[in-house]
Biotite code that builds the C-alpha atoms (Angstrom):
import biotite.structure as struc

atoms = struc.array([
    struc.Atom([112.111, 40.112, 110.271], chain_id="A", res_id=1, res_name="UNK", atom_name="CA", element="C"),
    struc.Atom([111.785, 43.130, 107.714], chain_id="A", res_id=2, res_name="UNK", atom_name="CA", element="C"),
    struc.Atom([111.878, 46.432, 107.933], chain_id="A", res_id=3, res_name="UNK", atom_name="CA", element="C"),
    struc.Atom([108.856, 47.769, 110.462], chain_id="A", res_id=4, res_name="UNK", atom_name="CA", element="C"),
    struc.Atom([106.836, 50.466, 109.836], chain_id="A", res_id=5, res_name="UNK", atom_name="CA", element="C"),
    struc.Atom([106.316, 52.422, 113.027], chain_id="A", res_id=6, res_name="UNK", atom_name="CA", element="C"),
    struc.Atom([103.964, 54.930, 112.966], chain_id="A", res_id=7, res_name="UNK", atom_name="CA", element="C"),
    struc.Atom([102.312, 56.975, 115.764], chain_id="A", res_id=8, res_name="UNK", atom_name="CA", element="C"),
    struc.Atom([98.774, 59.344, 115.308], chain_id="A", res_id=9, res_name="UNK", atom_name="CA", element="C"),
    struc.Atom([97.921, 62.283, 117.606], chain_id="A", res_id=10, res_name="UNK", atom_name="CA", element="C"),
    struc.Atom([94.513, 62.911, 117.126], chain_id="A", res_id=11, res_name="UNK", atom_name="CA", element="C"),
    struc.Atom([91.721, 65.199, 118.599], chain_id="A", res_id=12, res_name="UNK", atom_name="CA", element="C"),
    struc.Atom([90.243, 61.920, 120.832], chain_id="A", res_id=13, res_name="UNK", atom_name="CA", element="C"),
    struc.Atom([90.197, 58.379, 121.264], chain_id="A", res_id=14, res_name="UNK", atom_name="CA", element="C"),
    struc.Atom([86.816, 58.224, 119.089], chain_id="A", res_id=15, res_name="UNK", atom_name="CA", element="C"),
    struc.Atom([87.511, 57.195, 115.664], chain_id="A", res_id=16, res_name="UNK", atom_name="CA", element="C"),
    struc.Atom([83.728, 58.130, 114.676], chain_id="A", res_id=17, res_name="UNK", atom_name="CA", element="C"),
    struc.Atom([83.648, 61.431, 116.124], chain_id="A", res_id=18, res_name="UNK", atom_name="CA", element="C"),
    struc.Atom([87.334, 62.351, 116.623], chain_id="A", res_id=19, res_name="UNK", atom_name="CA", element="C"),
    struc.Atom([90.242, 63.238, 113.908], chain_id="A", res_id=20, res_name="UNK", atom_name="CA", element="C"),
    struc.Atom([94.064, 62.894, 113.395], chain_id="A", res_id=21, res_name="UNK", atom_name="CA", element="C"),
    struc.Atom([95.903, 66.315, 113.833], chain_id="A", res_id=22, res_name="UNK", atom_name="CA", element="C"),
    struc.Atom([99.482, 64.734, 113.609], chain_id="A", res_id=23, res_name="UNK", atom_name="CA", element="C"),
    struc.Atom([101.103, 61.836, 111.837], chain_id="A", res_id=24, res_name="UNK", atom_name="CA", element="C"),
    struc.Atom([104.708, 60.336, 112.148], chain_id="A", res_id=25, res_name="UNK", atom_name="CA", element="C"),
    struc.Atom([106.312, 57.668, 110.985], chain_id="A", res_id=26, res_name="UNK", atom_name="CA", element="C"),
    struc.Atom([110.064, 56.078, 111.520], chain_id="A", res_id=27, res_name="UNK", atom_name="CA", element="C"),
    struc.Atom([110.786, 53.203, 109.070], chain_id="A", res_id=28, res_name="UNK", atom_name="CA", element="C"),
    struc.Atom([113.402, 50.981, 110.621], chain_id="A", res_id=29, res_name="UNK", atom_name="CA", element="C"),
    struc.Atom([115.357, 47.663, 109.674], chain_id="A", res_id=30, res_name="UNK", atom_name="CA", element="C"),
    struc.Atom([115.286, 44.623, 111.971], chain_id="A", res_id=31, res_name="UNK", atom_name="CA", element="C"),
    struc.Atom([117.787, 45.979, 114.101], chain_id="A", res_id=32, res_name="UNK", atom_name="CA", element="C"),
    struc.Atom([115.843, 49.309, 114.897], chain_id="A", res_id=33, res_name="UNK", atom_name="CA", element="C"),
    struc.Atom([118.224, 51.420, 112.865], chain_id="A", res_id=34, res_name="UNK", atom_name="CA", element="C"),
    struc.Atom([116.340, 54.370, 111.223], chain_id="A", res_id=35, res_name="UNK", atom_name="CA", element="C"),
    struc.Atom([115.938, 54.434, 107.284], chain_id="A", res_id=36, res_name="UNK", atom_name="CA", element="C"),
    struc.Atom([113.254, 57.003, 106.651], chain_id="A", res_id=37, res_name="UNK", atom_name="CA", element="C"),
    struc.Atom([111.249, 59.378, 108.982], chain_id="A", res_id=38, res_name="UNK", atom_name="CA", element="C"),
    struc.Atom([108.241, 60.973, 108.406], chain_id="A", res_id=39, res_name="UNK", atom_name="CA", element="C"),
    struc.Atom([106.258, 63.920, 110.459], chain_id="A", res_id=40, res_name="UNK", atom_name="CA", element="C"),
    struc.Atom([103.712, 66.537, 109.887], chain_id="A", res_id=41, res_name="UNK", atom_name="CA", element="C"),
    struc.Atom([100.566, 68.385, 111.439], chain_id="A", res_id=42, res_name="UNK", atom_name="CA", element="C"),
    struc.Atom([97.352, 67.539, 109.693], chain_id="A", res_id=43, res_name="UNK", atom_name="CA", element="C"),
    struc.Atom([94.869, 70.215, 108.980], chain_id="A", res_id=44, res_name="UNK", atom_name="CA", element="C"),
    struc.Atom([91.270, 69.884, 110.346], chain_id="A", res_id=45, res_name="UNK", atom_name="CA", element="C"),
    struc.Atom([88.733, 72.149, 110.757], chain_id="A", res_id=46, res_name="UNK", atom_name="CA", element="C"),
    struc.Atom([88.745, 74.072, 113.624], chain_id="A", res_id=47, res_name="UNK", atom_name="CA", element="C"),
    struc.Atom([85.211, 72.467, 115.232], chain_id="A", res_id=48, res_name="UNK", atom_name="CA", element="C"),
    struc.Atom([87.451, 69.452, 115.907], chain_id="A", res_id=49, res_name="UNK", atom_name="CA", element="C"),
    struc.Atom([89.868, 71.277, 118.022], chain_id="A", res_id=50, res_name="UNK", atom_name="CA", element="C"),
    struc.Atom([87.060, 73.312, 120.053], chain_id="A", res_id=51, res_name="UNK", atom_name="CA", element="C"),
    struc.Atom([85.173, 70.124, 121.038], chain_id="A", res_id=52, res_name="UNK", atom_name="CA", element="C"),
    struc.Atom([88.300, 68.930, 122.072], chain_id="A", res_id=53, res_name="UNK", atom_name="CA", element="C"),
    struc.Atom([88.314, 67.142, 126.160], chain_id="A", res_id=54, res_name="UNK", atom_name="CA", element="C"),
    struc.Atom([90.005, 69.067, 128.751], chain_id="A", res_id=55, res_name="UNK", atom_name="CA", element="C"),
    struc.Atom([92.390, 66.399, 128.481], chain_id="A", res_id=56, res_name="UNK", atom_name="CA", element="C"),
    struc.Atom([93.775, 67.010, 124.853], chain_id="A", res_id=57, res_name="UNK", atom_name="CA", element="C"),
    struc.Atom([93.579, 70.671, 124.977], chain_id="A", res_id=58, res_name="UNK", atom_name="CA", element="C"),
    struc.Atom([96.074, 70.642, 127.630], chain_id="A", res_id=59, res_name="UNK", atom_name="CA", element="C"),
    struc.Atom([98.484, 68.405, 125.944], chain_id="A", res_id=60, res_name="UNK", atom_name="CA", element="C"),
    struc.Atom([97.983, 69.228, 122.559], chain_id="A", res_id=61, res_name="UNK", atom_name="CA", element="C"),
    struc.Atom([98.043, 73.127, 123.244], chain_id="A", res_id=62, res_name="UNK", atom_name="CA", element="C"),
    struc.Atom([101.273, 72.748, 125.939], chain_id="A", res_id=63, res_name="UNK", atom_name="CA", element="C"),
    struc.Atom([103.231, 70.628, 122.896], chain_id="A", res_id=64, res_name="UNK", atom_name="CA", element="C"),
    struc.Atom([102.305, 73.208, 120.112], chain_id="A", res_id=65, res_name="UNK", atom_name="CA", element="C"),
    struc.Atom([100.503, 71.225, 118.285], chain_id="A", res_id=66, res_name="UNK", atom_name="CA", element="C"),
    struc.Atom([96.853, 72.478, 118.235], chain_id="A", res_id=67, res_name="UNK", atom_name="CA", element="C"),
    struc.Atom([98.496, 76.146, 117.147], chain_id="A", res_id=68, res_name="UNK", atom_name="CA", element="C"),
    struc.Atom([99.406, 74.201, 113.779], chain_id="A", res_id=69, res_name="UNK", atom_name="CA", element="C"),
    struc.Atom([96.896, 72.376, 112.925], chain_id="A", res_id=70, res_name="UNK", atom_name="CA", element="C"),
    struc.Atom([95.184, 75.227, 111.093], chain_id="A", res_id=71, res_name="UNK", atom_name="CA", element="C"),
    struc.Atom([98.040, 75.439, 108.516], chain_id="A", res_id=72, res_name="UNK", atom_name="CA", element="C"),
    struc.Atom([99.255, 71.661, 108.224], chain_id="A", res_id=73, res_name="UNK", atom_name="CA", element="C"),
    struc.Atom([99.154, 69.726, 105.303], chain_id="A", res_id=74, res_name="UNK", atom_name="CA", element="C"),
    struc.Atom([95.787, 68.182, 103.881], chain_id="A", res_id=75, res_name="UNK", atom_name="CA", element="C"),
    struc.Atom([94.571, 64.912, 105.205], chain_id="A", res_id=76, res_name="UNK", atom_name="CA", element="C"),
    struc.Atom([94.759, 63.375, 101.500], chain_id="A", res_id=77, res_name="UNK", atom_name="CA", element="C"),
    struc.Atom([98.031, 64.515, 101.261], chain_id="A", res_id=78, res_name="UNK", atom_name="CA", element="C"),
    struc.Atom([99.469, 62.676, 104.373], chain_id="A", res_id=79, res_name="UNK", atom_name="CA", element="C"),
    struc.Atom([97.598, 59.868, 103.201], chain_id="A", res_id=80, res_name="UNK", atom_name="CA", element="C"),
    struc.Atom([99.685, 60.019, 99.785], chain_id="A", res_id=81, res_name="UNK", atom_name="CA", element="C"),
    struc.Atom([102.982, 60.786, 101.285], chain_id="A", res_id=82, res_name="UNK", atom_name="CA", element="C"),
    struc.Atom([101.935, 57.350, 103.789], chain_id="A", res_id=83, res_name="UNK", atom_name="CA", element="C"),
    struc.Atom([101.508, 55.219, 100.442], chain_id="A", res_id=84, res_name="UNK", atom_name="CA", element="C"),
    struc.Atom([104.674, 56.180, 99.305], chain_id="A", res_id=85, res_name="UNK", atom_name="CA", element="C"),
    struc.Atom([106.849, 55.162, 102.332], chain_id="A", res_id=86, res_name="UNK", atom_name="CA", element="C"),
    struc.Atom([105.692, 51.856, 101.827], chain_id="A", res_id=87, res_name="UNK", atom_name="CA", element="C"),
    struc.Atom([106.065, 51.618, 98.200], chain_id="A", res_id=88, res_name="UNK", atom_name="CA", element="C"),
    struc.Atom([109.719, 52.561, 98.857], chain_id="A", res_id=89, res_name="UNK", atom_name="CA", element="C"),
    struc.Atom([110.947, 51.000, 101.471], chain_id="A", res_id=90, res_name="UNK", atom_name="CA", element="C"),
    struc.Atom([108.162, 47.867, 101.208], chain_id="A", res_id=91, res_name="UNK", atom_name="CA", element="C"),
    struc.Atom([108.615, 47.242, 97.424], chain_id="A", res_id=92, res_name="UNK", atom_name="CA", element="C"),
    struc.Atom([107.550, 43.770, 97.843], chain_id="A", res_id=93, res_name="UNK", atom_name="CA", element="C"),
    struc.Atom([103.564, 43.891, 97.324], chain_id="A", res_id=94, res_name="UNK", atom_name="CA", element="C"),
    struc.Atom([103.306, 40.106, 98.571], chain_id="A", res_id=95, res_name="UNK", atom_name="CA", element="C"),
    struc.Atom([105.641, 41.307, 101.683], chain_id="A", res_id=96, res_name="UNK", atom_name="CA", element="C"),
    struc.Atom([103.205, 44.102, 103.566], chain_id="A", res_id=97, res_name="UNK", atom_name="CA", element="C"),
    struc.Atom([104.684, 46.260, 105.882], chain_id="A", res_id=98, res_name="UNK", atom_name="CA", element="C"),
    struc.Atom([103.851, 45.624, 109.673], chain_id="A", res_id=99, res_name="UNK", atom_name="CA", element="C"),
    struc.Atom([103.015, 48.708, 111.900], chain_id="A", res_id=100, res_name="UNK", atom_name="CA", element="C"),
    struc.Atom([104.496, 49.427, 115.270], chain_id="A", res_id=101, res_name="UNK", atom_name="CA", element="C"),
    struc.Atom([104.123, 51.220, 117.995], chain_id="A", res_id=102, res_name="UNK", atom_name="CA", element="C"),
    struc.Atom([102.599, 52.014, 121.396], chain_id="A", res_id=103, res_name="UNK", atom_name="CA", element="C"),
    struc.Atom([98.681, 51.413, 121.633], chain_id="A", res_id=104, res_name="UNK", atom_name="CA", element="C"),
    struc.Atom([99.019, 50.802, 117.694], chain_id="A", res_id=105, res_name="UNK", atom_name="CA", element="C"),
    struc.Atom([95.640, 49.099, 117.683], chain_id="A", res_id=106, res_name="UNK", atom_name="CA", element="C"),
    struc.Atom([94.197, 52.618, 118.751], chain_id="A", res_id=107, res_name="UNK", atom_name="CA", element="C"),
    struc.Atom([96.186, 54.294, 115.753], chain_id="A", res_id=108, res_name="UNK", atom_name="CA", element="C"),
    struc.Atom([95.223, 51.701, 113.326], chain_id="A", res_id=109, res_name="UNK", atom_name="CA", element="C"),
    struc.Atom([90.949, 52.151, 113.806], chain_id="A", res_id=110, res_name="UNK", atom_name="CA", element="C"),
    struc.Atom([92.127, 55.795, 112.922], chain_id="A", res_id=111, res_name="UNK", atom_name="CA", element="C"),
    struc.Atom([94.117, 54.510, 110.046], chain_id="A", res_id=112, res_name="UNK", atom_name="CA", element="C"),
    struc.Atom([91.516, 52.475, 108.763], chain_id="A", res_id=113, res_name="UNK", atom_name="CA", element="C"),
    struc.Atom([88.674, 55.462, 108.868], chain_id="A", res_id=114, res_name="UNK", atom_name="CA", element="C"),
    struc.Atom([90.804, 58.194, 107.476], chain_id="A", res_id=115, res_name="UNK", atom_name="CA", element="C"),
    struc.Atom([93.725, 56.424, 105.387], chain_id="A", res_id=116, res_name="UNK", atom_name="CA", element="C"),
    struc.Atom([92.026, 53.751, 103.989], chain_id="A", res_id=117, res_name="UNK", atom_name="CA", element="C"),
    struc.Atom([94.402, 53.546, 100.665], chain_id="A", res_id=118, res_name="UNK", atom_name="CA", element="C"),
    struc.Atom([97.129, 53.842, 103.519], chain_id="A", res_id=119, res_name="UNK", atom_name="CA", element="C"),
    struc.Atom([95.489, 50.431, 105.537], chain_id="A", res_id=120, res_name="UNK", atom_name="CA", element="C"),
    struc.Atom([95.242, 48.713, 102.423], chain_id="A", res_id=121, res_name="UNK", atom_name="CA", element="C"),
    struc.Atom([98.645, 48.711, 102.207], chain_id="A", res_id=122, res_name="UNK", atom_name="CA", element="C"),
    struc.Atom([99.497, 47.198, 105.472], chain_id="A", res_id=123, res_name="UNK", atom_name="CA", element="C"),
    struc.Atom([99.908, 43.550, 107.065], chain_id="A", res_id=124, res_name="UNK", atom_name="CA", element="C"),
    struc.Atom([97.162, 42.763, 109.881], chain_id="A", res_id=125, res_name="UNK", atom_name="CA", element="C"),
    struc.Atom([100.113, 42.132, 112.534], chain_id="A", res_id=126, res_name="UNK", atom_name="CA", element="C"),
    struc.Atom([101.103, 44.861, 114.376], chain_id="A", res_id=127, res_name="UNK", atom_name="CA", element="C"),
    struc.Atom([103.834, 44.957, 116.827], chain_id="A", res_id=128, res_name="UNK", atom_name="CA", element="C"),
    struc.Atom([102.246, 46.736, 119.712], chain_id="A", res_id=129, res_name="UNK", atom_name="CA", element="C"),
    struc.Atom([105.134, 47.820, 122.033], chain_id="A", res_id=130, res_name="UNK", atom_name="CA", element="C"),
    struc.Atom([102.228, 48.358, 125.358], chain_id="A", res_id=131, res_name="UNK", atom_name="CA", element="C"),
    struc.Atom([102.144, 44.103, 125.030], chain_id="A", res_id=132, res_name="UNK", atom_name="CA", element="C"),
    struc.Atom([105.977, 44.338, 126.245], chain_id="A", res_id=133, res_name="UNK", atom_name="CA", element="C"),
    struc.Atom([105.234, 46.743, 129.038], chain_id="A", res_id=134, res_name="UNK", atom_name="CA", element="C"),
    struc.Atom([102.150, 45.115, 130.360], chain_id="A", res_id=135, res_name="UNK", atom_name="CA", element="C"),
    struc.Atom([104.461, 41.789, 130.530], chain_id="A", res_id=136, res_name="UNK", atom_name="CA", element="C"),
    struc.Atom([107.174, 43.577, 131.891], chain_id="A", res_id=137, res_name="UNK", atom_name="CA", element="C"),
    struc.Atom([105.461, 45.971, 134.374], chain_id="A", res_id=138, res_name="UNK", atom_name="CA", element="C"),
    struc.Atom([103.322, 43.208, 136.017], chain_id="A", res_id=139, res_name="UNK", atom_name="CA", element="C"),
    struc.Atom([107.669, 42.272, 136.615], chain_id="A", res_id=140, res_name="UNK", atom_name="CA", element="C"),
    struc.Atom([108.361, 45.571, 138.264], chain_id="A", res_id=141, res_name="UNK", atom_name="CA", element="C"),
    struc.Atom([110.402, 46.453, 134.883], chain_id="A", res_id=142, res_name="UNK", atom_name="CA", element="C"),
    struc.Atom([109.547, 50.237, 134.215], chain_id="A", res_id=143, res_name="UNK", atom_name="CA", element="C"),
    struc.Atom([111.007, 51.615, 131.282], chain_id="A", res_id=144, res_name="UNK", atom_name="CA", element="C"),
    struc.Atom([110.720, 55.557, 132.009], chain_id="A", res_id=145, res_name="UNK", atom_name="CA", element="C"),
    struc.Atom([108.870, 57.578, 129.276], chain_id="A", res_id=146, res_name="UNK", atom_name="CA", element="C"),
    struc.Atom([108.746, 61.636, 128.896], chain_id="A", res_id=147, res_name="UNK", atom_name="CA", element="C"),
    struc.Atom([105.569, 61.219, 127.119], chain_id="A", res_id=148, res_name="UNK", atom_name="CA", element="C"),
    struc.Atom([105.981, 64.564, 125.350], chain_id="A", res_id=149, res_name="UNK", atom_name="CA", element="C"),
    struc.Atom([102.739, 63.777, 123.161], chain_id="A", res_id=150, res_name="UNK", atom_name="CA", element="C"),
    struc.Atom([104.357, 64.692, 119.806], chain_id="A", res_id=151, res_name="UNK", atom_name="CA", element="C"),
    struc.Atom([104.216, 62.154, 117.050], chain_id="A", res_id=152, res_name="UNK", atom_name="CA", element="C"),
    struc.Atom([107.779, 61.890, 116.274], chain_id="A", res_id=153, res_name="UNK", atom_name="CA", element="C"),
    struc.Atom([108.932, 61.638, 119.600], chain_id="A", res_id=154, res_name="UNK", atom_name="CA", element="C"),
    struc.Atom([106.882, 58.975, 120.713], chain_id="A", res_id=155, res_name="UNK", atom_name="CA", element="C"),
    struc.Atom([107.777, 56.726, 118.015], chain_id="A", res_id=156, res_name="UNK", atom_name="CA", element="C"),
    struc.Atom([111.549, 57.517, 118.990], chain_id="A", res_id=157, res_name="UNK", atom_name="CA", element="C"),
    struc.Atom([110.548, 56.650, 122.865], chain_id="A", res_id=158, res_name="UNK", atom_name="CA", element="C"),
    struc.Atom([108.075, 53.444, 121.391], chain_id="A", res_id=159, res_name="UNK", atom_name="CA", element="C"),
    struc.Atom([111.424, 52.178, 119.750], chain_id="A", res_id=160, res_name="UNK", atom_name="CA", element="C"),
    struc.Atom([113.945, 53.192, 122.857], chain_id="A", res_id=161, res_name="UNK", atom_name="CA", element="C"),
    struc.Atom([111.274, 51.447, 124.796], chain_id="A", res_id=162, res_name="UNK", atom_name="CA", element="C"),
    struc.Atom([111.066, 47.933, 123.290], chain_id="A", res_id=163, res_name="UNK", atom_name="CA", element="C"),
    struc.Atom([114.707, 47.690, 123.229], chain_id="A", res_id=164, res_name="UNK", atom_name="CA", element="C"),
    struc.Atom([114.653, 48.366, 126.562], chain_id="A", res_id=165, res_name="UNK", atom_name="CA", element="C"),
    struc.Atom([112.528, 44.794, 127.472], chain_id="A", res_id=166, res_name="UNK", atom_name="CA", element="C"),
    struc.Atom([114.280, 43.041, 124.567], chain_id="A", res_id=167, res_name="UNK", atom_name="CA", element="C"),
    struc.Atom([117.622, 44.033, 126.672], chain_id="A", res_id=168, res_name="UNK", atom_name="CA", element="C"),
    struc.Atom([116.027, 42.225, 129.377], chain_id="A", res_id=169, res_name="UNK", atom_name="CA", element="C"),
    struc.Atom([115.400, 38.587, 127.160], chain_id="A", res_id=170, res_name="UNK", atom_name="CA", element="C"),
    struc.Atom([118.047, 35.959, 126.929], chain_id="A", res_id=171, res_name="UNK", atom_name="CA", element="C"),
    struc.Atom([117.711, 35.178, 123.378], chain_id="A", res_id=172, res_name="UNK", atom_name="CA", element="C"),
    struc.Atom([119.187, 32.307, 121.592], chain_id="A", res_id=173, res_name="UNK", atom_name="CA", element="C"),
    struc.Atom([120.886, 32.799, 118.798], chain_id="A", res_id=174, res_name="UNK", atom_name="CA", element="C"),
    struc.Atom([119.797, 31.142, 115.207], chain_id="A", res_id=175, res_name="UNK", atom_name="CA", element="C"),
    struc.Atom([119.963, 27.689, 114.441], chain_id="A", res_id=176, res_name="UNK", atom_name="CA", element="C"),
    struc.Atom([119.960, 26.740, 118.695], chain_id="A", res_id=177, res_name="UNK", atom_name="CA", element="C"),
    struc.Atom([116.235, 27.181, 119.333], chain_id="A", res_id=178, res_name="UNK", atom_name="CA", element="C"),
    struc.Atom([114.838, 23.656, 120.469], chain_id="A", res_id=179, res_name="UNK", atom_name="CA", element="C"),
    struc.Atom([117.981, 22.156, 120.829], chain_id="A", res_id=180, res_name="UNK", atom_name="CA", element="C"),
    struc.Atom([118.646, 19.867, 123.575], chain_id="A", res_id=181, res_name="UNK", atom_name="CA", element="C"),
    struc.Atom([122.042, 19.989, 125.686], chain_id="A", res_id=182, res_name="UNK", atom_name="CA", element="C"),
])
């Protein structure tokens, strides 16, 4: 495995027609989880977005910070831009395209489709989706803890401390013994 491209989107709803992205992180990591690169910053919207926000998201978003922000952050195109070039340098390989991870990635990837379409472009249609682990390993009565603080960068930190977490739990075998026969 490469290096993995997580990447985690807090936006204004679940609605990629309707709703927006207010906040975009990203963590590029090696196969061993190690951190090479980290990206984070509030993306501006109009303020509409914000108002018509659900009860739900103007609790979260307004406890964290975040919605107080979005009025000065950085221009959507801009994130986009600043997206394309983490994976130009750290996925310099164009046949090789980076995968994305993350918790409930398929959720951040209809918004990265919509609004960072040069961004999607870029990217391989796996995705490592870190909720597949916990569904497995819930319906197990393994609970990895989260704080859910709903701030970009720090749930890609807790996505990544999470999937170690169930991989701690696998008995892998090492390379060259998979199939073999005792």
């Amino acid at each position: 495995m490469s290096n993995l491209f997580w990447i985690d989107l807090e936006m204004t709803g679940l609605n990629p027609e309707t709703e927006v992205i207010i906040e975009a992180a990203a963590i590029i990591t090696d196969s061993n989880f190690k951190e090479l690169a980290t990206y984070e910053t509030v993306v501006k919207q109009p303020q509409i977005y914000l108002d018509r926000m659900d009860d739900w998201n103007k609790k979260h978003h307004g406890e964290s910070g975040l919605s107080a922000k979005v009025p000065t952050g950085k221009d959507p195109s801009d994130v986009q831009s600043d997206l394309v070039q983490l994976v130009t340098e750290f996925f310099p390989d164009k046949k090789s395209k980076p995968i994305i991870a993350g918790n409930s990635i398929g959720q951040d990837r209809l918004f990265i489709n919509k609004d960072l379409p040069d961004f999607s472009q870029l990217l391989h249609y796996r995705m490592l989706d870190v909720t597949s682990w916990k569904i497995i390993f819930n319906a197990r009565n393994i609970e990895f803890k989260k704080q859910n603080k709903h701030r970009a960068l720090d749930d890609i930190r807790e996505s990544i401390a999470e999937l170690k977490f169930y991989m701690s739990h696998l008995k892998v075998p090492t390379v060259g013994t998979v199939g073999a026969r005792s």
